[in-house]
C-alpha positions in Angstrom: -31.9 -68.1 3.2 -31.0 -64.6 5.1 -27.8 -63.1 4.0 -27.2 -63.8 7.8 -28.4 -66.2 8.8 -31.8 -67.4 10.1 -34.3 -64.8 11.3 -37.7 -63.7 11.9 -39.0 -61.5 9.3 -40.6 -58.3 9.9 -42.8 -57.8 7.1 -44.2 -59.3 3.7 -44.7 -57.0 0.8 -45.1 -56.8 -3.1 -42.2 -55.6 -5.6 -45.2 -52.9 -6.4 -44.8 -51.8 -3.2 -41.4 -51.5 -2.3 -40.6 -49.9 -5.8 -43.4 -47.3 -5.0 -42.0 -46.4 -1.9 -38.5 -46.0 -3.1 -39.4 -43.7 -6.2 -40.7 -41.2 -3.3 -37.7 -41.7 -1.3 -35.9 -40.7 -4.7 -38.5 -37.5 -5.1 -39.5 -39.3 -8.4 -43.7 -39.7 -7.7 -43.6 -35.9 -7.6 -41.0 -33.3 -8.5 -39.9 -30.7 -5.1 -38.8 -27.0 -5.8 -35.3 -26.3 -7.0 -34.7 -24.8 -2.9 -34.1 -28.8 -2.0 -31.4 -29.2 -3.9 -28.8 -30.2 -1.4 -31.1 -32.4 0.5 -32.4 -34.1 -2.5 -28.9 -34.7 -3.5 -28.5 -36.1 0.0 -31.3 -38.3 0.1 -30.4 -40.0 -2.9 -27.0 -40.6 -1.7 -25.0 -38.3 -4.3 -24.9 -37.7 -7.8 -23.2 -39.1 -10.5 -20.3 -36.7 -11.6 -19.0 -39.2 -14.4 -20.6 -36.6 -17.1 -21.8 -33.6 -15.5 -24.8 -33.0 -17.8 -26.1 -36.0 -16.7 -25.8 -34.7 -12.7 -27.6 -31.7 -14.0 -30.3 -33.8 -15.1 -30.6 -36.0 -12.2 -31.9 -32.9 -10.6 -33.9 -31.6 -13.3 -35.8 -35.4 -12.4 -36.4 -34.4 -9.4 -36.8 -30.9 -9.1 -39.1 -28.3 -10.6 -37.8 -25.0 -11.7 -34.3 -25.6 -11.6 -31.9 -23.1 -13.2 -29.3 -24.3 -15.8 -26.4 -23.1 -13.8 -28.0 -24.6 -10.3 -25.1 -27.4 -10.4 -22.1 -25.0 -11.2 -23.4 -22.6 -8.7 -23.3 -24.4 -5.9 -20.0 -26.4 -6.5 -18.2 -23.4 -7.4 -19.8 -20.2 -6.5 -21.6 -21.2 -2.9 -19.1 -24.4 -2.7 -22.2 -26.1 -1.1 -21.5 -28.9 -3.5 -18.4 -30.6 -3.7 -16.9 -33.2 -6.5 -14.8 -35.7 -5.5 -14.2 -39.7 -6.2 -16.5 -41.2 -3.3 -18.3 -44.9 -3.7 -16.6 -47.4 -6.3 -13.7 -45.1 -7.3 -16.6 -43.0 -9.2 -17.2 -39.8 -9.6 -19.8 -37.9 -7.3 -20.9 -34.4 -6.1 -22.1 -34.5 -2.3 -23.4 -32.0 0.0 -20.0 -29.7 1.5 -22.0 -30.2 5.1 -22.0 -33.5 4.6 -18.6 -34.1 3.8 -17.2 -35.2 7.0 -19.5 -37.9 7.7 -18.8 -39.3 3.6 -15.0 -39.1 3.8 -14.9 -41.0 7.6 -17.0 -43.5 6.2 -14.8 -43.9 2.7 -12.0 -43.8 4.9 -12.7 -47.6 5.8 -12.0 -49.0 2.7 -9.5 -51.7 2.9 -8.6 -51.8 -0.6 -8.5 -49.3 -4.0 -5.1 -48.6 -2.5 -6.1 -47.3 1.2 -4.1 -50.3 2.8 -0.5 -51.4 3.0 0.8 -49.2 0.4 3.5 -47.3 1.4 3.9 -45.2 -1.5 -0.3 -44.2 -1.9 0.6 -42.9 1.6 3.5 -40.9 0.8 1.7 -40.0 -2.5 -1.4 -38.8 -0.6 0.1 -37.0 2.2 1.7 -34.7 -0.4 -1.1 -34.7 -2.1 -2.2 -33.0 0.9 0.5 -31.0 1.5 0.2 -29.1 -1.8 -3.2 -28.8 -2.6 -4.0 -27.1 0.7 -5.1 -23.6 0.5 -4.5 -23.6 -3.8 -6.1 -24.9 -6.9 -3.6 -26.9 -9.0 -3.6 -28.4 -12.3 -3.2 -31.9 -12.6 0.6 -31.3 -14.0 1.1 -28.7 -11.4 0.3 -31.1 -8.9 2.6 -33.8 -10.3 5.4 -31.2 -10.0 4.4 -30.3 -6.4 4.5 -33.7 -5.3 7.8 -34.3 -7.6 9.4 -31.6 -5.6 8.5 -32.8 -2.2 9.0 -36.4 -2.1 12.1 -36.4 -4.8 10.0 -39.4 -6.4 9.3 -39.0 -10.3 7.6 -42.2 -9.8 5.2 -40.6 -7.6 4.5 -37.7 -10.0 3.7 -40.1 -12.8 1.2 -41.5 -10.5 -0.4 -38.0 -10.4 -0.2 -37.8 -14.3 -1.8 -41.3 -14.9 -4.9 -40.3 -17.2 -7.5 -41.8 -15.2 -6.6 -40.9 -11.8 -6.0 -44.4 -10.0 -3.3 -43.8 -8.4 -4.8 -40.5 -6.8 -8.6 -41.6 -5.6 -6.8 -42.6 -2.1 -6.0 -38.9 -1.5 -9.6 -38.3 -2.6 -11.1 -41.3 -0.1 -8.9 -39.6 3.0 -10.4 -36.1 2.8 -7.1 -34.5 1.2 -8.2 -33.9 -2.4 -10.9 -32.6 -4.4 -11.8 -31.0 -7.5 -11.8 -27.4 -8.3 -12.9 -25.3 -11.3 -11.8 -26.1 -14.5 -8.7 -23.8 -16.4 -9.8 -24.1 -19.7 -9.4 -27.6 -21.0 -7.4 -28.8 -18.2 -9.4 -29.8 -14.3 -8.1 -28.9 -11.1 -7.6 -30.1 -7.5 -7.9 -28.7 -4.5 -7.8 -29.5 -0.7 -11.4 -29.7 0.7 -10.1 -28.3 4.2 -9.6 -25.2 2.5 -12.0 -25.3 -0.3 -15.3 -26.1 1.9 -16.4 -22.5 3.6 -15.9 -23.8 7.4 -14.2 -26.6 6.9 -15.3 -29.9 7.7 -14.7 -32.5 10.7 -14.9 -36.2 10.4 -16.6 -38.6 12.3 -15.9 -41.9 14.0 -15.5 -43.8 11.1 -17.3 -46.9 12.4 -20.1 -44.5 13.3 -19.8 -43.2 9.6 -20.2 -45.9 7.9 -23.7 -46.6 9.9 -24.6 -43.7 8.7 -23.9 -44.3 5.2 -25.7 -47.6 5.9 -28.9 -45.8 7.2 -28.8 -43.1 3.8 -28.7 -45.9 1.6 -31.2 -48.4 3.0 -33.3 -45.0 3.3 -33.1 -44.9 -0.3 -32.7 -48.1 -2.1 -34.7 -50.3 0.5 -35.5 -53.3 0.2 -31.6 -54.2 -1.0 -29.9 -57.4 -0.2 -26.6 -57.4 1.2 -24.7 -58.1 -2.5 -26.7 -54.9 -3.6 -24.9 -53.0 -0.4 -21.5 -54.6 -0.8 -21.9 -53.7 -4.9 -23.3 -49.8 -4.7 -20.7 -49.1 -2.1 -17.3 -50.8 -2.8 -18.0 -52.4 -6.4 -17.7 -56.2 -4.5 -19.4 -58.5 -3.3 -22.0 -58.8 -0.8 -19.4 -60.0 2.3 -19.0 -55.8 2.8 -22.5 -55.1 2.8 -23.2 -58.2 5.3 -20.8 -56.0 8.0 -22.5 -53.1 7.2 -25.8 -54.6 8.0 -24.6 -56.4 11.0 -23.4 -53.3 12.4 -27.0 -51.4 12.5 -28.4 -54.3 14.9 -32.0 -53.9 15.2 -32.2 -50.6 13.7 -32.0 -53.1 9.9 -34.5 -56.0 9.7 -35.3 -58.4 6.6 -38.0 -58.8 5.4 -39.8 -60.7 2.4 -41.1 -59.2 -1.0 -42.2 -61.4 -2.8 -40.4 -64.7 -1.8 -36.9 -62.8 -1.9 -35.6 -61.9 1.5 -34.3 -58.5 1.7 -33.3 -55.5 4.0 -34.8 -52.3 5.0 -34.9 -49.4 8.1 -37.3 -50.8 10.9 -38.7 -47.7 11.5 -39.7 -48.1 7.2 -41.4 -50.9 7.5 -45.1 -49.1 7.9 -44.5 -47.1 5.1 -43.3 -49.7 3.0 -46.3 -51.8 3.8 -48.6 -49.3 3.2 -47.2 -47.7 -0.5 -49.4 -48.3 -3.7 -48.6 -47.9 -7.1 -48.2 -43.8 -8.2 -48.6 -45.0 -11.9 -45.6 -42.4 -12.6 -43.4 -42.9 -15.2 -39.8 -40.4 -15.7 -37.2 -40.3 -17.6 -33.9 -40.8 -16.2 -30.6 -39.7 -17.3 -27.6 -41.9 -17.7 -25.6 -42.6 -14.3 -29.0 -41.9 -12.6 -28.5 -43.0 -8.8 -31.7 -44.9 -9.3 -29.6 -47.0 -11.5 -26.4 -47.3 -10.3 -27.9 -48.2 -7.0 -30.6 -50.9 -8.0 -30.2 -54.5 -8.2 -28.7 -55.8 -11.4 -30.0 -59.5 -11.4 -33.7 -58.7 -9.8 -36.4 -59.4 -12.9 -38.7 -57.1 -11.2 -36.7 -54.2 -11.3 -35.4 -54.9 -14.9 -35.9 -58.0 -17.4 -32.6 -59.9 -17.4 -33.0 -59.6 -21.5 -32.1 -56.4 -21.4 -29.6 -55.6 -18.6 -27.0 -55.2 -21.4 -28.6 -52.4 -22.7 -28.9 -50.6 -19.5 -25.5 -51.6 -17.9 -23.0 -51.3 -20.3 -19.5 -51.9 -21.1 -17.3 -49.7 -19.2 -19.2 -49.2 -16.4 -21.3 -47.2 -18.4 -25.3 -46.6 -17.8 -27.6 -45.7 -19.7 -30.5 -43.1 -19.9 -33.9 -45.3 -18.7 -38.0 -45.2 -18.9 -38.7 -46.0 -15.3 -42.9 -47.2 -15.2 -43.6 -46.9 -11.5 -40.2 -48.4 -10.1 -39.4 -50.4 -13.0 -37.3 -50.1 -15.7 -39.0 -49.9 -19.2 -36.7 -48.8 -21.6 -34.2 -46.6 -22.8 -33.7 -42.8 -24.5 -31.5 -40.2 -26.1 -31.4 -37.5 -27.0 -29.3 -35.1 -29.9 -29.3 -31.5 -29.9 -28.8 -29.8 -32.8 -28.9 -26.0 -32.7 -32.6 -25.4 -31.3 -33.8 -28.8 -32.2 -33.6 -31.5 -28.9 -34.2 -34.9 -31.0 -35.3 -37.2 -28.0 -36.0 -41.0 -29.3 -37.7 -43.5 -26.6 -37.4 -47.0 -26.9 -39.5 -49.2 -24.7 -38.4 -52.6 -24.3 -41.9 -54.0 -23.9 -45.7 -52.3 -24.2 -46.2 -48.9 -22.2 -49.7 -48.9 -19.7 -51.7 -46.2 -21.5 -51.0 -44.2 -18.5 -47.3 -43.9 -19.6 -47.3 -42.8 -23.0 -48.7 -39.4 -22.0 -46.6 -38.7 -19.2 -43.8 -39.6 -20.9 -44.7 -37.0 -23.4 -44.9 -34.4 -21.0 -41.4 -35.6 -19.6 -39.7 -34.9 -23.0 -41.7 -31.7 -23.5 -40.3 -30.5 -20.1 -36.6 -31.5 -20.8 -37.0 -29.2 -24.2 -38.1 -26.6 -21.6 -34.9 -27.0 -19.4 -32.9 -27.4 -22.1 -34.4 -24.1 -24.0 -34.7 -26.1 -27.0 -37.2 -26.7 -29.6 -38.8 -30.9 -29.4 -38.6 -33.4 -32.0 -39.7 -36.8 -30.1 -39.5 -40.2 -31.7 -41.5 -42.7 -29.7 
């Protein structure tokens, strides 16, 4: 049954296939110079920002001779990056020239406190008001928005340890983060903070767009796997979202399970093979957080726990051409990068060296010495 209702499908392939084609949408069959960062990051839809080691090394997947700094550099030096809360409340770094086009499309959100709250309004208009033009400390900002509204209630909000009660101000364009002061973040206004500033879109049009970047990625995705990657929910969100691209989204079958993807993808999905390429994948890898969680062929059900965890956390992963095969970790001690791998099922003999030469090049990034436990 279509998420929609009834229709003709435009195209029958294999879960070999469509996972093929989606690693090289992800720039995970072969790596791309460290030049394309910001379009990689675009491609995939953002990073993960939750630990920003791990954002590091979702580049260093996809990238060849990146520099250690690369990440810092462009969110604070060039600004070409900037970190903000974006999809689900979580963490994310996105292209500055991009910015516009996210925050329109975030800007639809109809819960997470963007609708009929009258204090996140008042909270995030001074927000707004302070921020702009100045890098503030989260207590500095509490004291700011204490001053202007007269509400210690409000400036609590800003205080709460895990930010809640501030992502609104994040979701309507008027807050983002800054370089850190020592221990402590800080926030600023992206109207001032990204060179140029940024305008937003039509935020119906937005959200299309958002639409188009992820089915361009994460292809062929059901409408629960939209509705879940972009607002945590279920799939009722990603069924408008689909809706809304008319012909430009068609379903199609893999493998008995109907499923959505870009019309003008269909030939290349049709046509991908197998690369036989395995990676390894860092923890809150976009290829993770946006893949189906109940789909056997992406990941045996037996071991979902160990790959989404408690938390919201998720893990480090062995993907073997699309699917995942495992997990890793890694310890450094002084010089020493201790990397263990453990598959949850037996490796193609392919995979065993290239998974070698993955750990051997994460020792290189990491200027570290290997010990790997396989």
């Amino acid at each position: 049954m279509s998420d929609t209702g009834p229709t003709a499908l435009a195209a029958q392939l294999s879960w070999s296939q469509a996972l093929a084609w989606r690693m090289r949408r992800h720039h995970l069959v072969q790596c791309g110079p460290a030049s394309d960062l910001l379009s990689v990051i675009g491609d995939i839809c953002g990073l993960h920002a939750q630990l920003m080691s791990s954002a590091e090394l979702s580049l260093w997947a996809r990238l060849d001779g990146l520099e250690r700094d690369a990440v810092d550099h462009g969110l604070w030096t060039q600004r070409a990056l900037v970190k903000l809360w974006a999809m689900r409340g979580t963490l994310h770094l996105l292209p500055s020239h991009e910015l516009g086009m996210w925050v329109a499309a975030l800007s639809t959100y109809t819960n997470r406190g963007m609708t009929g709250h009258p204090e996140i309004d008042e909270l995030c208009e001074a927000v707004g008001r302070a921020l702009a033009g100045r890098l503030l400390t989260r207590d500095d900002l509490a004291s700011e928005v204490e001053r202007a509204t007269g509400s210690q209630q409000l400036a609590e909000w800003v205080r709460f340890s895990w930010g809640s009660y501030i992502k609104p101000a994040s979701f309507r364009g008027q807050l983002c983060f800054g370089p850190s002061e020592g221990t402590s973040v800080t926030f600023t206004s992206p109207a001032t903070w990204v060179p140029g500033g940024f305008d937003t879109p039509d935020p119906t049009d937005a959200l299309c767009e958002v639409t188009r970047r992820y089915l361009a990625a994460y292809a062929p995705a059901t409408a629960a796997d939209l509705g879940l990657w972009w607002g945590g929910f279920g799939p009722a969100p990603g069924r408008r979202m689909l809706a809304a691209l008319g012909d430009e989204a068609v379903e199609i079958d893999v493998e008995g399970q109907r499923a959505w993807a870009l019309a003008r993808d269909v030939p290349a999905l049709t046509g991908a093979t197998a690369p036989e390429t395995a990676r390894l994948l860092p923890a809150f890898d976009p290829w993770v957080a946006g893949a189906s969680r109940s789909n056997p062929a992406l990941l045996d059900p037996r071991h979902k726990a160990r790959v989404y965890r408690p938390q919201g956390w998720l893990s480090p992963v062995l993907l073997v051409d699309g699917r995942i095969a495992g997990v890793w970790k890694h310890t450094r001690k002084g010089r020493r990068l201790l990397l263990e791998i453990e598959p949850f099922e037996t490796l193609p003999t392919w995979a065993h060296g290239q998974l070698e030469a993955e750990a051997e090049r994460l020792a290189t990034f990491l200027d570290a010495t290997l010990d790997l436990r396989a």
